[in-house]
C-alpha positions as CSV (number, residue, x, y, z in Angstrom):
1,X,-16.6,93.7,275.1
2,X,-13.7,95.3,272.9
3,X,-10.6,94.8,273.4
4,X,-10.5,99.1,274.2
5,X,-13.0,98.7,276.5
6,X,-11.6,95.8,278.4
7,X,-8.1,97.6,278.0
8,X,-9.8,100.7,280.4
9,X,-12.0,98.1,282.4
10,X,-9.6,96.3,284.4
11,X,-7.5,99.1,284.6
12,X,-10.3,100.7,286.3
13,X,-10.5,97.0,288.4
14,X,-6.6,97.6,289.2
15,X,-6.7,100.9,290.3
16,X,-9.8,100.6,293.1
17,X,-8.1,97.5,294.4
18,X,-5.1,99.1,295.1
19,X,-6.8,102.5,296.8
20,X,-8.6,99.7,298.7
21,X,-6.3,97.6,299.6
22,X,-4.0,100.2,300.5
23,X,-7.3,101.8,302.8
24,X,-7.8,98.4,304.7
25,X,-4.3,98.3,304.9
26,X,-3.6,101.9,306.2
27,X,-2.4,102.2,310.2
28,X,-4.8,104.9,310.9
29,X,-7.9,102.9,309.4
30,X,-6.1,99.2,311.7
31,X,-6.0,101.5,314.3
32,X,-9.3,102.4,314.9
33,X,-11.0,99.3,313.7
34,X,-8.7,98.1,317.0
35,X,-10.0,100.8,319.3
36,X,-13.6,99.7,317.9
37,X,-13.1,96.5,318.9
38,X,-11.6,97.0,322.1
39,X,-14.0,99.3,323.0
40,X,-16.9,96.8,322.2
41,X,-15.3,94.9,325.0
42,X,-15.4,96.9,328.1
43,X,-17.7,96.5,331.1
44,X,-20.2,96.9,332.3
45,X,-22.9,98.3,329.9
46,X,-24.3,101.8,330.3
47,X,-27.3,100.1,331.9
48,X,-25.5,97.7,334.8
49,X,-24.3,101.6,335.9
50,X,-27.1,103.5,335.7
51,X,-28.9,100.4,337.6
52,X,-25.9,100.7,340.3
53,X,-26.6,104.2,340.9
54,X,-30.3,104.0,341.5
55,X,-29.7,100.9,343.8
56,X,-28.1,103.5,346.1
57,X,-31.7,105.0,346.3
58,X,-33.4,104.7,349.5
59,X,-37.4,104.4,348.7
60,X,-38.7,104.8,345.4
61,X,-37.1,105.8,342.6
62,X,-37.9,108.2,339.6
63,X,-36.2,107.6,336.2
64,X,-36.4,109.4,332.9
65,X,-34.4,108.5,329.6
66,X,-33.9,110.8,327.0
67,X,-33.0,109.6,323.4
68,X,-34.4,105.7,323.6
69,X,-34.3,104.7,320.3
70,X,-34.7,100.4,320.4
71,X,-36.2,100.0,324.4
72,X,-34.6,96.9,324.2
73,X,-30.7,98.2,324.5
74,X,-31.0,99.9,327.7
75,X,-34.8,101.4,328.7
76,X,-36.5,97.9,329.5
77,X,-33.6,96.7,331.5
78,X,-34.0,99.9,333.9
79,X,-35.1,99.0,337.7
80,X,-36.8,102.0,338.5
81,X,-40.3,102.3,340.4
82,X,-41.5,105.1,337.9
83,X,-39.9,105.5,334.3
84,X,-40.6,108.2,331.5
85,X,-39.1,108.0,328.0
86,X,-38.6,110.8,325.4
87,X,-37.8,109.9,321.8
88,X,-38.7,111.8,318.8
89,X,-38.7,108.4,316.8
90,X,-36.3,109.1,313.9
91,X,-34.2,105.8,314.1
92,X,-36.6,103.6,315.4
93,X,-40.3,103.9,314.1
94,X,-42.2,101.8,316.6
95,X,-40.8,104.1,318.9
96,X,-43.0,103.0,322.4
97,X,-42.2,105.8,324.6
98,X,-43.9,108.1,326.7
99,X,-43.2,111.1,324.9
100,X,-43.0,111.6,321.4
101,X,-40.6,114.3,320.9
102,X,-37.4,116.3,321.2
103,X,-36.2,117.1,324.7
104,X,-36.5,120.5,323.7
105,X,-39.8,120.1,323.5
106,X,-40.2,118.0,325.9
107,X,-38.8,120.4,328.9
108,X,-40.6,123.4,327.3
109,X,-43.6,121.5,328.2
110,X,-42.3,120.3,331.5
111,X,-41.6,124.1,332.4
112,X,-45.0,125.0,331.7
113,X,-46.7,122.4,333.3
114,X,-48.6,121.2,330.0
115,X,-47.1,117.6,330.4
116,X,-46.6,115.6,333.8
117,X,-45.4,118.4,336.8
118,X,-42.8,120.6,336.8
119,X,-42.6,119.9,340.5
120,X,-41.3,116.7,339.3
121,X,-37.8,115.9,340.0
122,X,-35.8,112.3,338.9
123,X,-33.2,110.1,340.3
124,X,-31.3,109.6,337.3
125,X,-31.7,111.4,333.6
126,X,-29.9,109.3,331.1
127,X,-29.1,111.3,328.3
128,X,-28.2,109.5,325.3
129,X,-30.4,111.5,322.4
130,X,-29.2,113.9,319.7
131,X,-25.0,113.1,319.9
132,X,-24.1,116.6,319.2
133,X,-22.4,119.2,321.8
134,X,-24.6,122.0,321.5
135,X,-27.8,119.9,322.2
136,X,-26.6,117.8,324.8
137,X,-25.2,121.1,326.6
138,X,-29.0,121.6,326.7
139,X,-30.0,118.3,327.7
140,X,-27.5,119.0,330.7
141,X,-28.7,122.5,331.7
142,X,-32.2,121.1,331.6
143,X,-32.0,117.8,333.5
144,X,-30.2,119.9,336.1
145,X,-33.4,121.8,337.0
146,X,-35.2,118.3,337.0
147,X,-33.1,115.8,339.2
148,X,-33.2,115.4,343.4
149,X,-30.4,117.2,345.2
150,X,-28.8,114.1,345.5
151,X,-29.4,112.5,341.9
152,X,-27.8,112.0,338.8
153,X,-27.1,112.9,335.1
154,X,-26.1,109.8,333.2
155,X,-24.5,110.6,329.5
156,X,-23.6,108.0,327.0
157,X,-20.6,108.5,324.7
158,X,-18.2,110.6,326.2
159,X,-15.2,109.2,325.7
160,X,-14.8,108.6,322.1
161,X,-11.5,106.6,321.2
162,X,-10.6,108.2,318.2
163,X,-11.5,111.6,316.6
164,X,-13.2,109.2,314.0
165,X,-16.0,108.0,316.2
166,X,-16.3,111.3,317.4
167,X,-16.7,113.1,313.7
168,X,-20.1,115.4,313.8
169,X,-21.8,113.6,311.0
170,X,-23.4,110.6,311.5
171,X,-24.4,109.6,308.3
172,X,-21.2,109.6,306.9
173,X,-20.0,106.4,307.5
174,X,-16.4,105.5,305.1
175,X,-14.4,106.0,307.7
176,X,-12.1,103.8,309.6
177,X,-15.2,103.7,312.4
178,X,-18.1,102.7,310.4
179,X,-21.0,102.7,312.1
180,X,-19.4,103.5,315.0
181,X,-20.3,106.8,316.2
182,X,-20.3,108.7,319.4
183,X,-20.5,112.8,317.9
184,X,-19.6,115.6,320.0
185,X,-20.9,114.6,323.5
186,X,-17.8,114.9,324.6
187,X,-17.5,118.5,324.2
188,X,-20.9,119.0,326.3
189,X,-19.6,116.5,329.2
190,X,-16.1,118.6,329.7
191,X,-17.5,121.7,329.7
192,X,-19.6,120.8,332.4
193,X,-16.5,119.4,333.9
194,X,-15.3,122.9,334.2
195,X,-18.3,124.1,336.1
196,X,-17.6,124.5,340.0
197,X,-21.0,123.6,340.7
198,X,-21.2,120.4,339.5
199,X,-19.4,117.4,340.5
200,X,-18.5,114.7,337.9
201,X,-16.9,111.9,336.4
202,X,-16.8,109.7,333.1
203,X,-16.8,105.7,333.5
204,X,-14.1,104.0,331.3
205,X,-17.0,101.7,329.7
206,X,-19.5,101.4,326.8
207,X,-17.9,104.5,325.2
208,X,-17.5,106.3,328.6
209,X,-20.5,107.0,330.9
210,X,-20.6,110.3,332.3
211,X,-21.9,110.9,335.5
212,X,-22.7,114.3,336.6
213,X,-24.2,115.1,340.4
214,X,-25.0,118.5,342.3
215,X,-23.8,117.6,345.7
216,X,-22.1,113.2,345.4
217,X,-18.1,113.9,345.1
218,X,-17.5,112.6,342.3
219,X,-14.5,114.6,341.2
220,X,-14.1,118.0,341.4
221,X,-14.5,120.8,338.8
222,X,-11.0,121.5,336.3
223,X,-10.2,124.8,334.9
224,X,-10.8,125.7,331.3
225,X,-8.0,123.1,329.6
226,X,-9.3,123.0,325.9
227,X,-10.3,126.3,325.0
228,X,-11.3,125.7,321.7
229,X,-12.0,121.2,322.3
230,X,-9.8,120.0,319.7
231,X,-9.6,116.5,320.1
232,X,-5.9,116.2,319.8
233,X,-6.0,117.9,323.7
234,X,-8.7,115.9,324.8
235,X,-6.5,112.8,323.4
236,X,-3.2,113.4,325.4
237,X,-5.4,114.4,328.6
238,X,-8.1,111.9,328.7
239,X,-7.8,110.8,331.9
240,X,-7.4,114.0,334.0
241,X,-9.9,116.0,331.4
242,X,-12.6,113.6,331.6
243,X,-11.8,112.3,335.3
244,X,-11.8,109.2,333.9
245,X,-11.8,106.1,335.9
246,X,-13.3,102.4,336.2
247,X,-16.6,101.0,337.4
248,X,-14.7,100.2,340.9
249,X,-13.7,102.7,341.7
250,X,-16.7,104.9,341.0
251,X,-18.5,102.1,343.5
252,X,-15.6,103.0,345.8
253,X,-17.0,106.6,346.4
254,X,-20.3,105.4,347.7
């Protein structure tokens, strides 16, 4: 190598370690590795609550997860009499589910009778597929139509603990939360919070666990308090937008 080119070499060197170092180093990127970490932490697991809820269930129960991805992190571990899965397959190829599609598709067939019944209704609809408001909105409005009087929509990741984790794009992954990623389901879960004709809460575990029901008492509806969901507002308010509480005290209503 010449002497120019190793002159503009470890110059080059010098200069991305210091933008790195002063990356790792930044407050807002220690921060959220923090929250990550902490987060990581928390119990119990999506699954230990959704299998609290449908031990509540008197007789059989009826149990349909939308968005399964690996069966093994939450699907298999379900203690349901009767259990459907929906999964388009994108992140996991094996993909060993039921139904082999988006749940758009999936309740545009339910609707017209083509798969299962549309008399069916469920205990508990975990929704956990596409991350991103405007299609879990629609995951919401449709489980709705499909769970008992007295059942439940469960959400995963609605309480994302820094606007990092809850950035729209997935695959963008240098930021400060990596792989980390919980979208916009956040958005979908509080605007349902402002509907008077749900009841609802979110579980301060596993990323917050939203809970939605038609008639349990969850917590009662808010007014519109985030008009345009900035997640600045949802930061300050967390607790009272998102009715946010622990796994005790959601066993405490029951």
């Amino acid at each position: 190598m010449t002497k120019i080119k190793r002159f503009f070499y470890n110059r080059r060197v010098v200069r991305y370690y210091r933008k790195g170092k002063a990356y790792l180093n930044n407050l807002e990127y220690l921060k959220t590795q923090q929250e990550s970490k902490k987060e990581i932490l928390k119990k119990p697991s999506r699954t230990t609550i959704i299998n609290y809820l449908l031990s509540l269930k008197k007789g059989d129960t009826t149990y349909l997860e939308i968005g399964v991805r690996n069966p093994e992190h939450n699907y298999n571990h379900i203690i349901a009499n009767i259990k459907y899965s929906v999964d388009p397959g994108i992140e996991f190829k094996k993909n060993p589910v039921d139904f082999k599609m988006t749940s758009d598709m999936f309740f545009d067939k339910l609707i017209k009778d083509e798969i299962l019944t549309n008399k069916i209704r469920f205990d508990i609809i975990f929704i956990d597929g596409l991350h991103l408001a405007e299609q879990v909105d629609r995951d919401i409005e449709n489980a709705l139509k499909y769970i008992k009087d007295d059942g439940f929509i469960v959400l995963h990741d609605c309480n994302p603990p820094t606007e990092w984790h809850a950035r729209e794009n997935f695959q963008y992954k240098n930021t400060p939360a990596g792989d980390y990623w919980n979208g916009t389901t956040w958005k979908a879960f509080l605007k349902w919070r402002g509907n008077s004709s749900v009841h609802s809460c979110c579980i301060d575990s596993d990323w917050g666990v939203g809970i939605i029901s038609k008639h349990h008492p969850l917590g009662k509806s808010i007014t519109t308090v985030n008009t345009f969901y900035e997640y600045k507002t949802l930061e300050k308010n967390r607790k009272e937008h998102l009715n946010l509480i622990d796994f005790e005290s959601l066993k405490q209503l029951f």
